[in-house]
FIFITI-248724 format. One line per 5 residues: number of its first residue (from 1); for each residue x, y negated, z negated of C-alpha. Coordinates in steps of 0.001 Angstrom, whole numbers, plus 524288, in hexadecimal, padded with zeros to 5 digits. Example, Ala and Ser with C-alpha at 12.3 -4.5 7.8 and 13.67 -1.06 7.14 Angstrom:
<nodes>
1) 8300C:81194:7E188 | 83566:80424:7E41C;
</nodes>
This chain:
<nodes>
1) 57E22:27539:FB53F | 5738C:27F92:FB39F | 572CA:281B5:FA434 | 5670A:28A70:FA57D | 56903:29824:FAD5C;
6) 563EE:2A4BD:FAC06 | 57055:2A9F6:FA950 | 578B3:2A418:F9D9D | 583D6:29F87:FA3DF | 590C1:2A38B:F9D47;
11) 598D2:29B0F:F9806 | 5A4D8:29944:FA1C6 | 59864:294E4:FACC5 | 594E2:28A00:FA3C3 | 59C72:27D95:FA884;
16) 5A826:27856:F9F57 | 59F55:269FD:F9F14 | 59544:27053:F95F5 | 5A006:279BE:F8CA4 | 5A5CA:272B9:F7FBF;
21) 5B29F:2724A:F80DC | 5B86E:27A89:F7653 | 5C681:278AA:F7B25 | 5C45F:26C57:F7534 | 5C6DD:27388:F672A;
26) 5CFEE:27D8C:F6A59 | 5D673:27C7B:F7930 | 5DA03:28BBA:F78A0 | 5D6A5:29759:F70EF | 5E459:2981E:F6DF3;
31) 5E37C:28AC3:F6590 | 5D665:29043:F5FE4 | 5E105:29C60:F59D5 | 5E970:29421:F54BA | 5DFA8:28D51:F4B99;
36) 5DAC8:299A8:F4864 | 5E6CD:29F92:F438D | 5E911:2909B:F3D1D | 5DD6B:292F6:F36A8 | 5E11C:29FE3:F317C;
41) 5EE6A:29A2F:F2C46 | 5E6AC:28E6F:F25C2 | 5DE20:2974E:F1FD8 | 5E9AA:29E1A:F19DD | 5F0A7:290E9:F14D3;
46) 5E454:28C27:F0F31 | 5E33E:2956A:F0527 | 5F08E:29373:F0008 | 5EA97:286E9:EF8D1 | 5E04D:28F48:EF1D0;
51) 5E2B0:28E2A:EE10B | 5EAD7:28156:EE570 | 5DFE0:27622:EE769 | 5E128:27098:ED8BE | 5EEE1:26ED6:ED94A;
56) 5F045:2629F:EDFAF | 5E8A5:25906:EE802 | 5F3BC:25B4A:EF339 | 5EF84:26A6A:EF080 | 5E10A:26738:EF367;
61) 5E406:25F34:EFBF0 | 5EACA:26ADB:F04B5 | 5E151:27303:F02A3 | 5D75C:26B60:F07DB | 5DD57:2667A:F153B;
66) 5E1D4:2759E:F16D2 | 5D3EB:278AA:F1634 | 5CF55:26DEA:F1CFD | 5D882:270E0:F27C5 | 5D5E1:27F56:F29A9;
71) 5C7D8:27C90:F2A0F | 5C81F:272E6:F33C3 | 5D02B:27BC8:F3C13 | 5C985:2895E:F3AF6 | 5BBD2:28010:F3D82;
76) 5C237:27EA3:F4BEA | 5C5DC:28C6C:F4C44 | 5B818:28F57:F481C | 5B133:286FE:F4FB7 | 5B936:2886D:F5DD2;
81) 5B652:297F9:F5B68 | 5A7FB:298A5:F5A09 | 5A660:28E3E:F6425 | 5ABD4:29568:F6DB5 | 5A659:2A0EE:F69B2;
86) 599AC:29A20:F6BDB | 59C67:29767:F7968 | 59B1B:2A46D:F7E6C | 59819:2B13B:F755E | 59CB1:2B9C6:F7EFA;
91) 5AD90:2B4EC:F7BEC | 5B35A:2BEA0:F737C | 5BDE4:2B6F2:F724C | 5B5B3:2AAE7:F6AFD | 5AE31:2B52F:F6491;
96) 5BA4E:2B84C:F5DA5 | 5BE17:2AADC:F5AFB | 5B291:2A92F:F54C5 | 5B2AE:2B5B0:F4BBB | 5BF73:2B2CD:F476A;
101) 5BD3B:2A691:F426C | 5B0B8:2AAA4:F3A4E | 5BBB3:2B2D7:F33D9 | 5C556:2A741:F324E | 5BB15:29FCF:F2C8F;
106) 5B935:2A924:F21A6 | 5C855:2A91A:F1EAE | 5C756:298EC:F1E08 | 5BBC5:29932:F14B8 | 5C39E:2A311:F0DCB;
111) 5D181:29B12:F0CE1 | 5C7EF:28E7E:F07CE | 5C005:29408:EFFEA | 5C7E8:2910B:EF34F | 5C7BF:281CB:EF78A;
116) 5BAAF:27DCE:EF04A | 5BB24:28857:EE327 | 5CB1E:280E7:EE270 | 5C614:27261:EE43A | 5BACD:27472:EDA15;
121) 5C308:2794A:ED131 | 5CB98:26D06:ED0B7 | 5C4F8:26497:EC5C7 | 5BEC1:25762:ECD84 | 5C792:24DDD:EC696;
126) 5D457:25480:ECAC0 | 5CC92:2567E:ED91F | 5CBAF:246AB:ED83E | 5D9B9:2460F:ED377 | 5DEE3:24DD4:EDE84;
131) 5D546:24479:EE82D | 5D8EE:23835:EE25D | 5E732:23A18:EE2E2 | 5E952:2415C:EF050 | 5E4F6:237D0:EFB73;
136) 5E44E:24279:F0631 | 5DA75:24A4C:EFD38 | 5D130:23F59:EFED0 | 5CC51:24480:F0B4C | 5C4DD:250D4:F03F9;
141) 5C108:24884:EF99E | 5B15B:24B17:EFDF0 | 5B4BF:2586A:F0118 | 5B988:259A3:EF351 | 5B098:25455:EEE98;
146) 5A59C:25D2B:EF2E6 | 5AA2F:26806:EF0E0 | 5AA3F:26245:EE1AF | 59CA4:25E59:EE404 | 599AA:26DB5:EE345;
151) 59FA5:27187:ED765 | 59489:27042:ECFA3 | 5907B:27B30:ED87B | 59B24:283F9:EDA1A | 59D71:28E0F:ED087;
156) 5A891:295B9:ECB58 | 5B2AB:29CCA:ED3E2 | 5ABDC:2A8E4:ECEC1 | 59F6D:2A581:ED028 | 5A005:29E71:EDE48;
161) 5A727:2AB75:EE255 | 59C85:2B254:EDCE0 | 59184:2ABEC:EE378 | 59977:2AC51:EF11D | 597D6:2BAED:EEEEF;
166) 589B1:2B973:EEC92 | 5878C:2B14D:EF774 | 58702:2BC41:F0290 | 57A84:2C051:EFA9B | 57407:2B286:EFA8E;
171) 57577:2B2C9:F08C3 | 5704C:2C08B:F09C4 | 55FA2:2BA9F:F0BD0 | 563EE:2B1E3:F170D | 56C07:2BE42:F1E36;
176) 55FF7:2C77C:F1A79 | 557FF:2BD00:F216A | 56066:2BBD5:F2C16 | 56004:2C970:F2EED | 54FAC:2C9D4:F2E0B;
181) 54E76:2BFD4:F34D1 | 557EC:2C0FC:F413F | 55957:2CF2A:F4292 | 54DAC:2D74B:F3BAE | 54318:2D00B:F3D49;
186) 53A18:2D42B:F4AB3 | 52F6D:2C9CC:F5132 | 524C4:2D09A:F5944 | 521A9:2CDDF:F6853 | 51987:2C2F7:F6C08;
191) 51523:2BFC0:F7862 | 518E8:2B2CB:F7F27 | 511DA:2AA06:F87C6 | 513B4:2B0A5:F92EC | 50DB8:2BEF8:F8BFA;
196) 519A1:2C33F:F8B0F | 51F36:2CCDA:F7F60 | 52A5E:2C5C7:F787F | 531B2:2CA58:F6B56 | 530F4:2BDF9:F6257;
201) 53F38:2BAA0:F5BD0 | 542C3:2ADD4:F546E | 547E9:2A889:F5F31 | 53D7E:2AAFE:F68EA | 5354A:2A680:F5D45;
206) 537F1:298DB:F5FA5 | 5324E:29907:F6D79 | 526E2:2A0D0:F6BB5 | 5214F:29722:F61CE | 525AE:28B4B:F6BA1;
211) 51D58:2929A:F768C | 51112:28B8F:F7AA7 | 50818:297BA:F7A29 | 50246:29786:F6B2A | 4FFE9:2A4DB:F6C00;
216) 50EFE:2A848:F6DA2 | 512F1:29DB7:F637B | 50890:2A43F:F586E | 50E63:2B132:F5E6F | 51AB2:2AF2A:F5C22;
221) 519D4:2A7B2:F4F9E | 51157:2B291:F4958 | 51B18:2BCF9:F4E6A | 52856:2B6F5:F4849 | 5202A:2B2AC:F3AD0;
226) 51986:2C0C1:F3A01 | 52683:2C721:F3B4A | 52BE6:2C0A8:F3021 | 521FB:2C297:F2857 | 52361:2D081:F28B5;
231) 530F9:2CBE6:F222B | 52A40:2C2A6:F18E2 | 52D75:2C82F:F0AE9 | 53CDD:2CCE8:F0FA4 | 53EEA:2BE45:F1538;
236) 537FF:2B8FB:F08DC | 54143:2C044:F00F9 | 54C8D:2BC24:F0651 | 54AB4:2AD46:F08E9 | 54806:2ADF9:EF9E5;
241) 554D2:2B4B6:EF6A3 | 55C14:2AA9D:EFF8B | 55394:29F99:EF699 | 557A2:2A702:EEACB | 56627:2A757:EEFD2;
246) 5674D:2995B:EF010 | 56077:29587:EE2C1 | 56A75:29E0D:EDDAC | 5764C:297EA:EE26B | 57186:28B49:EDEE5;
251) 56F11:29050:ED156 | 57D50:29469:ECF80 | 5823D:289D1:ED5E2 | 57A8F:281E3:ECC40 | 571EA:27972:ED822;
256) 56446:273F6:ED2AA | 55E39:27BF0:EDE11 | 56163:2849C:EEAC0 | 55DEA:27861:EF05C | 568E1:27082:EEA25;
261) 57335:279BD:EEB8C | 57009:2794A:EFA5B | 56E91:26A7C:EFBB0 | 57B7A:266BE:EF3EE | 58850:26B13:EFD26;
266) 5817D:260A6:F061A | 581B2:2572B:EF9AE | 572A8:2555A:EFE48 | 568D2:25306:EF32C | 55B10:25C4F:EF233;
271) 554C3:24F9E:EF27F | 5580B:24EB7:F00AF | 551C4:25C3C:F03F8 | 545E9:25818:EFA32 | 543BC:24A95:F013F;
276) 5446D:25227:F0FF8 | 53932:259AD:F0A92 | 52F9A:2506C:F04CF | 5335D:24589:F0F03 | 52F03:24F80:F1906;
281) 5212F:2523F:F0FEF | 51EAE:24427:F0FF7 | 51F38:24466:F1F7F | 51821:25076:F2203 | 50DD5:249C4:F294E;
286) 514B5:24656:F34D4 | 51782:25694:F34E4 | 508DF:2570C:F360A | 50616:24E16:F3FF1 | 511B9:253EE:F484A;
291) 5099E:261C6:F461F | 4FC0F:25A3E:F48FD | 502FD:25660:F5680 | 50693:2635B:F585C | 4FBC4:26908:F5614;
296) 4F238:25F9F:F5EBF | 4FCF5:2600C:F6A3A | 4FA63:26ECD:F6A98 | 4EEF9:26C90:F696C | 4EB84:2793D:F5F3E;
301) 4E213:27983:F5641 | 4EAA0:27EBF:F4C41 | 4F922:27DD0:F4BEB | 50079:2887E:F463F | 50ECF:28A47:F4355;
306) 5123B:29027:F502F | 50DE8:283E8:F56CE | 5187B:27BFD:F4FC6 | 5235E:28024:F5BF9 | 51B34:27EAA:F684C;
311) 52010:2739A:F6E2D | 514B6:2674C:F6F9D | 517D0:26510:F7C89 | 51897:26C95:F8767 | 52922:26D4F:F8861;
316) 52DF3:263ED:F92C1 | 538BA:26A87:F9AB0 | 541C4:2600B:F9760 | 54F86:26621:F9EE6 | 559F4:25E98:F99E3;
321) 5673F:261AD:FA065 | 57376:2631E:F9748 | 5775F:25619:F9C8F | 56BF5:24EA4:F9C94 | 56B88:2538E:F8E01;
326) 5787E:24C50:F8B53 | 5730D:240CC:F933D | 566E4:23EE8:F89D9 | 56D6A:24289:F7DF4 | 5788C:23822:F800C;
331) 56DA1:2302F:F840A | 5658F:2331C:F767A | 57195:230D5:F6DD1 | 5748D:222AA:F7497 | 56E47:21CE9:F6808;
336) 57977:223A1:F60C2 | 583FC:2192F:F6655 | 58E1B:217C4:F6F32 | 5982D:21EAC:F6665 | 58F3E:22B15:F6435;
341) 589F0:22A49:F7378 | 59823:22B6E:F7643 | 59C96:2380F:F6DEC | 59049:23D9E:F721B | 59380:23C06:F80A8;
346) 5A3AD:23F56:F7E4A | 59D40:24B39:F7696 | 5950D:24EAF:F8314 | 5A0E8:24F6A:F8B93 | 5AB30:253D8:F8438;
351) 5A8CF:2626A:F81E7 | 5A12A:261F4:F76BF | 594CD:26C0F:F7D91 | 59303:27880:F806A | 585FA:276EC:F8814;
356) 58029:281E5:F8F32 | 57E42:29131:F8BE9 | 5853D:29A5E:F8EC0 | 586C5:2A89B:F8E84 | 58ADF:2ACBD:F80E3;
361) 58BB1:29F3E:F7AD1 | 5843F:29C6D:F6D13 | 577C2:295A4:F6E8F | 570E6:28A33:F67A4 | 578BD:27E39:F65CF;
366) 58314:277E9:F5C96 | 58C53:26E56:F5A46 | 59A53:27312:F53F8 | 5A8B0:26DAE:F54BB | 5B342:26D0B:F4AEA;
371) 5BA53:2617B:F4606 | 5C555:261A5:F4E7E | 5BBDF:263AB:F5C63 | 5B287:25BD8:F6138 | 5A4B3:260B5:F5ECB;
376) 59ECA:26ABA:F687D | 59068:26E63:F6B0B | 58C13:27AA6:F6E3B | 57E21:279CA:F76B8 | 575E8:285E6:F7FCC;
381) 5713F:278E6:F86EB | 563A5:27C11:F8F1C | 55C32:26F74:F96CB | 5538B:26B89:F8CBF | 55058:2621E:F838E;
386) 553D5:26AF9:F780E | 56101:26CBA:F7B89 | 56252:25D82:F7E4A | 55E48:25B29:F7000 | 56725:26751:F6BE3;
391) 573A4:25F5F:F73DE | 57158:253B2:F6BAA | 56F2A:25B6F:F5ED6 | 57B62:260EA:F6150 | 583AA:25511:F66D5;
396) 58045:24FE5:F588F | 5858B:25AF1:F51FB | 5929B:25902:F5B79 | 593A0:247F0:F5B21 | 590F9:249FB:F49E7;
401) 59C07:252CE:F4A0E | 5A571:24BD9:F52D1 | 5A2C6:23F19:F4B37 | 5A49F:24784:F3C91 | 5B33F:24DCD:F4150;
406) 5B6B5:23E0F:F4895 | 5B3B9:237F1:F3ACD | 5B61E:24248:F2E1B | 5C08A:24A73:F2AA8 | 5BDC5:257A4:F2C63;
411) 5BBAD:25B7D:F1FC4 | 5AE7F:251E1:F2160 | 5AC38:251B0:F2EB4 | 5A176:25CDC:F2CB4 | 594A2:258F7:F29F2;
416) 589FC:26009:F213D | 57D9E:267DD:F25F8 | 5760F:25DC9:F2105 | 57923:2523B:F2A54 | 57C54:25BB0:F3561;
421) 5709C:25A49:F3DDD | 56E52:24C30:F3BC1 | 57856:24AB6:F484F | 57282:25385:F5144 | 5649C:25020:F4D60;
426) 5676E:24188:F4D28 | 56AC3:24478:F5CFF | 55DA9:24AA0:F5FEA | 55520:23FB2:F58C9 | 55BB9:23774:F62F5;
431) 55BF7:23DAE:F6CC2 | 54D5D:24020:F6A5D | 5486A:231F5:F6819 | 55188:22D57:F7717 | 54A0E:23A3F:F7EBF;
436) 53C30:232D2:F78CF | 53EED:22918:F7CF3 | 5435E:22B3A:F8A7B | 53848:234FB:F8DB5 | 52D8B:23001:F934A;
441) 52767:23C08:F9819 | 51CA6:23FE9:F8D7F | 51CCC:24EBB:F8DEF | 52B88:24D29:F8A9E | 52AF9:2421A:F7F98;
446) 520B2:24BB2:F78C4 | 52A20:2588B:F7C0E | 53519:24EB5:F72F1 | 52C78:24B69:F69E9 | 5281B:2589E:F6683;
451) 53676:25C70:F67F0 | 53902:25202:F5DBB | 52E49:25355:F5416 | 5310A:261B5:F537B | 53EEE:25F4B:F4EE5;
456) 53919:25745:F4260 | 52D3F:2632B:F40C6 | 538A1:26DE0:F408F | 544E0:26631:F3B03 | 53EBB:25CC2:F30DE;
461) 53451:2621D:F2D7E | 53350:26FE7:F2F23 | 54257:2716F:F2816 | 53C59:26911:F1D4F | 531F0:27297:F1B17;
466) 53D4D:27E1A:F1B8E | 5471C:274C0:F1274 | 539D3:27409:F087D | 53767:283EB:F0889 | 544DC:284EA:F04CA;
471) 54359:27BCC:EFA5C | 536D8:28248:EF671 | 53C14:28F77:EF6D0 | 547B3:28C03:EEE83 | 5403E:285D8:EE5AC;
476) 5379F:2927B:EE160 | 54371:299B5:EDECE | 54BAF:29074:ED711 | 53F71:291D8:ECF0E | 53E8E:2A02E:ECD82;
481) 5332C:2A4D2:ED744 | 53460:2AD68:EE251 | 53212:2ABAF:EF083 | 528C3:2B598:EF7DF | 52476:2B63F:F0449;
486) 51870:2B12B:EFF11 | 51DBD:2A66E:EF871 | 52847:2A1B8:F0347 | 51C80:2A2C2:F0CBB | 51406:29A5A:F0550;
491) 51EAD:28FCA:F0254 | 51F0B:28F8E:F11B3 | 51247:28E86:F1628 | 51012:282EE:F0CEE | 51997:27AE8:F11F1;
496) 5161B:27F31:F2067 | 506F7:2780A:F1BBF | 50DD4:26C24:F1601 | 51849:269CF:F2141 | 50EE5:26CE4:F2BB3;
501) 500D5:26746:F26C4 | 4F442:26A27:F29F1 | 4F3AC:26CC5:F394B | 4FDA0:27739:F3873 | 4F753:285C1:F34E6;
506) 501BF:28BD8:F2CD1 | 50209:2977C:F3188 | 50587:2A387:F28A7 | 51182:2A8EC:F2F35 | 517A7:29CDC:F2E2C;
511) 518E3:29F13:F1EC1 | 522CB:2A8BE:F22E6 | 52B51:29EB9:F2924 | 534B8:29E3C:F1C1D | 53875:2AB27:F2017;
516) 53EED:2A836:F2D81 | 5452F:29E6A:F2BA0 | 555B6:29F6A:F2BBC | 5583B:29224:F24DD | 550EE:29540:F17C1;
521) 55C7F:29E95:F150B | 56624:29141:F16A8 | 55DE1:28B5D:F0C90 | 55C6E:27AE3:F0A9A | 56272:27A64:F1851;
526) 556CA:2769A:F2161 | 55476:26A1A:F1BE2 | 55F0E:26605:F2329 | 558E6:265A0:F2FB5 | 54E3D:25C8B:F2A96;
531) 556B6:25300:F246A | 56123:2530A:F2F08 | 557A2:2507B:F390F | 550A1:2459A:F3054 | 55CC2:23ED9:F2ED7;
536) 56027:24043:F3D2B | 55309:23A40:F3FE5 | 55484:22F33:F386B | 5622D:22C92:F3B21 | 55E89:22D40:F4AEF;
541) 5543B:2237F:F47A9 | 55A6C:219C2:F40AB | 564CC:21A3B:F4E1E | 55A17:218B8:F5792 | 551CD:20E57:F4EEB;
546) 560F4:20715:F4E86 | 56318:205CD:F3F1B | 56E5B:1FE04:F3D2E | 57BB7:20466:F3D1C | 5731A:2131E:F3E42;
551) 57CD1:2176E:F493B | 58950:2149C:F4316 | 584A4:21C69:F35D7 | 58011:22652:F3EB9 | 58E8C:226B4:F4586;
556) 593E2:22692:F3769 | 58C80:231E6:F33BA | 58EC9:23A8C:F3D53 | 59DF7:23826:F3AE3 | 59D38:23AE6:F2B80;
561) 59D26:2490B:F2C3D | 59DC7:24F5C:F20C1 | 5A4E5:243C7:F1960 | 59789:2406A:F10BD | 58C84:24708:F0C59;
566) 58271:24A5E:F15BC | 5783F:240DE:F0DD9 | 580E8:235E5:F0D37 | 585D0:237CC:F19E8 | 577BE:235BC:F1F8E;
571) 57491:22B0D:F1693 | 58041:22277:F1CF7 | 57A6B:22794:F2AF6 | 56E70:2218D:F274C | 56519:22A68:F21EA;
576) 562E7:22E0D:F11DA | 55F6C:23C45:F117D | 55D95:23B18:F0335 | 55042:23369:F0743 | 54398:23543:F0FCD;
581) 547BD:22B13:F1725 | 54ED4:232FD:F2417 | 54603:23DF9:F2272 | 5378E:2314D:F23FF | 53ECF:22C68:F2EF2;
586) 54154:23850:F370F | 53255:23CE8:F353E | 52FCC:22E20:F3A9E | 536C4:233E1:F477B | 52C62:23FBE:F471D;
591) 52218:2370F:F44B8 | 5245B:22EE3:F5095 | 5266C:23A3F:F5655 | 517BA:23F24:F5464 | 51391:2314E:F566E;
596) 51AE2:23253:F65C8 | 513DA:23EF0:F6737 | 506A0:23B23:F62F0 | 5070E:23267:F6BD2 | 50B33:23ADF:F7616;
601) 4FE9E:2437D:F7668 | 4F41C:238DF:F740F;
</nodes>
């Protein structure tokens, strides 16, 4: 099949072999009704246990498979809706589906909302009492207990009711920055390669300072940076309200720091964010010999920060069919074992992918499901090597949550944020190291390898340098000083000169950089990438280097869920996040990576 035409193609001209098979959740949209309208009814019954939870430990115990049911359920209704709305923007009727259910799920968080306030009121040693004597209550025993975990931090009814009122205005800097940055804010016209005028946007942004012609990248990069700085002061002022948002909540929620109160619903320590960054300081010099190698493969005489995107090597047109994707990436993931080869390959054939665009269908990529389907990925597949590393991504996502809803109850089968992308990333390393070392063409090894050591530059250590502003930033206020432009700006070029070194001119605009960037109002969240992918890194390692037993603890994780802690889950994986040790062996992966390339152009 032809994936690439100038017209889209709609969706009923796509062939069934490349559509998920959402019949697979609900057969008929008549079936899909009837759990709504269950929903609606649970909803209803649900609330009838509200002032009741301290009674008794059968009382609780209701409560809690009510609640446990009805959000299991409306999860299919949710997800089967916006799935299929997905598909194809121009249905009404899935349109529909889908706006109705962002109503129902304000009427479920409604019904539930008195569960936690009820449950910490119970005193702990009647909470053990009820646990101890009622067998069947065992099952939310870690439940119960986390929510317990946070009652140091939850205040009284009066107060938490308070602050929920308060909390449209903490949110207020990242909506006034949403607004600046997506709808006010105008980028001149450049002209491109080819001397033509084009209007630069964010997303065209991205391409421009890819392009081979310096004088478009330098174009470009001063056009986006010079636009926000006519916004410099407004942004400055309200990335420091967001800051000053979140030192406040941790204040009355009596956290140490911002930080803290950020870190703790994942029960992760600061120490863990404190080690990413100085682990990363002590290894800064293999950052600087990947820019040296940049910068002589240019061959420039100076390198500046719109240099960092333009690819090394000329791009190969690698065209990788949809199935010779799947062919390579089942190929790549052999390592895993026959058990995971297997689900990969029933996961393949079974429905799971939506593959090519389509008129009307969302773009980008993801992986989704509920507990009671199989998972499904959702891919705008073109014939590259991008969207070949984007399938396995993806298909890690999918096999991580079809192992999690085999193996946990549902009240665990979800896992946290934190160990999220180890999966999907886990994929890619492999799938990486079995494509170098099948390729013997040299223009294409050095196309992977620059593909490859520009995933550690942007996702280790560029998000380190983001996760250490943030701490920087927090830091100031939770000590009473302000943040300017002046003072954000120079917090930013200073770690742009230590995470970059000496061949790198650090040029002015990209001081500004704070100020357009989306995460920074989701604060302590970026670190995430850099640890994920470190402990991805080292996990893939220790399966392709054969450590004793490193597959099955692999397998194990990835059917734990949410049932542990996302540290302690990774420590029995393999890896000890609490130490340097994943983060020293994943940068030993980018330095043989520079080592491969070195080679390469000698």
């Amino acid at each position: 099949m032809e994936n690439k035409e100038a017209r889209i193609s709609k969706r009923n001209e796509i062939s069934d072999q490349f559509k998920w098979k959402l019949e697979d959740m609900y057969e008929t949209n008549e079936l899909w009704e009837a759990d709504y309208n269950k929903v609606k009814t649970n909803t209803v019954n649900l609330v009838k246990y509200r002032g009741k939870l301290g009674e008794s430990s059968d009382a609780l115990l209701e409560a809690l498979k009510v609640n446990s049911e009805l959000s299991r359920l409306f999860e299919k209704v949710y997800t089967y809706a916006h799935m299929r709305s997905h598909e194809d923007s121009g249905r009404s009727l899935y349109q529909g589906y889908a706006d109705r259910v962002d109503s129902l799920s304000v009427e479920v968080s409604s019904a539930n909302s008195f569960m936690v306030p009820e449950i910490l009121a119970i005193d702990e040693e009647t909470l053990r009492k009820y646990i101890n004597e009622n067998e069947s209550l065992k099952l939310y025993d870690k439940a119960i207990n986390e929510i317990v975990r946070m009652k140091p931090h939850v205040l009284s009814s009066a107060e938490e009711e308070l602050l929920a009122k308060a909390g449209e205005l903490a949110q207020a800097p990242g909506s006034i920055f949403n607004m600046l940055n997506n709808a006010d804010i105008k980028f001149p016209i450049i002209k491109d390669e080819n001397g033509n005028e084009v209007e630069v946007t964010k997303g065209r942004y991205s391409q421009l300072v890819e392009s081979t012609d310096r004088r478009v990248r330098k174009d470009a990069f001063e056009a986006l940076y010079g636009s926000y700085a006519k916004l410099k002061n407004t942004l400055a002022a309200t990335l420091s309200s967001n800051v000053k948002a979140n030192v406040f909540e941790a204040k009355v929620r009596k956290y140490k720091s911002a930080m803290e109160a950020s870190l703790h619903p994942d029960d992760i320590s600061p120490e863990v964010y404190d080690n990413l960054i100085e682990t990363i300081h002590d290894n800064m010099k293999l950052m600087y010999r990947y820019i040296a190698l940049r910068k002589k493969i240019l061959n420039l005489d100076e390198l500046h920060m719109y240099d960092l995107y333009t690819p090394l090597v000329k791009e190969e047109k690698m065209k990788i069919t949809y199935e010779e994707a799947v062919n390579t990436v089942n190929k790549g993931l052999e390592v895993l074992g026959e058990k995971y080869t297997s689900d990969l390959k029933s996961g393949f054939d079974s429905g799971w992918i939506d593959v090519y665009e389509n008129e009307g269908k969302r773009s980008g990529a993801y992986s989704w499901g509920c507990y009671d389907s199989h998972p499904y990925v959702l891919l705008n597949h073109t014939d590259n090597l991008n969207s070949m590393f984007t399938l396995a991504h993806e298909m890690g996502h999918a096999l991580h949550s079809y192992y999690s809803d085999k193996n946990q109850p549902y009240i665990y089968a979800q896992y946290k944020i934190f160990v999220a992308e180890v999966a999907s990333t886990l994929n890619e390393s492999l799938l990486m190291d079995y494509m170098l070392k099948t390729t013997e063409d040299k223009r294409k090894k050095m196309y992977l390898l620059n593909y490859y050591m520009e995933q550690f530059r942007t996702t280790v250590y560029r998000q380190t340098m983001f996760a250490e502003f943030e701490k920087i930033i927090h830091q100031k206020v939770e000590a009473g000083e302000a943040l300017t432009n002046e003072i954000l700006s120079k917090i930013y070029h200073d770690l742009n000169v230590l995470y970059y070194g000496t061949d790198m001119v650090i040029d002015e605009y990209i001081d500004l950089e704070w100020a357009r960037i989306p995460h920074f109002y989701t604060s302590f969240y970026v670190y995430k990438y850099a640890t994920g992918f470190s402990a991805a890194t080292s996990l893939a390692q220790q399966i392709l280097n054969q450590v004793q037993d490193a597959i099955d603890r692999y397998l194990e994780f990835l059917q734990s869920g949410g049932s542990d802690y996302p540290i302690e889950l990774l420590k029995k994986a393999g890896v000890d996040m609490t130490t340097s040790e994943p983060i020293k062996q994943a940068l030993k992966v980018f330095e043989n990576l520079l080592n491969q390339m070195e080679e390469l152009i000698e």
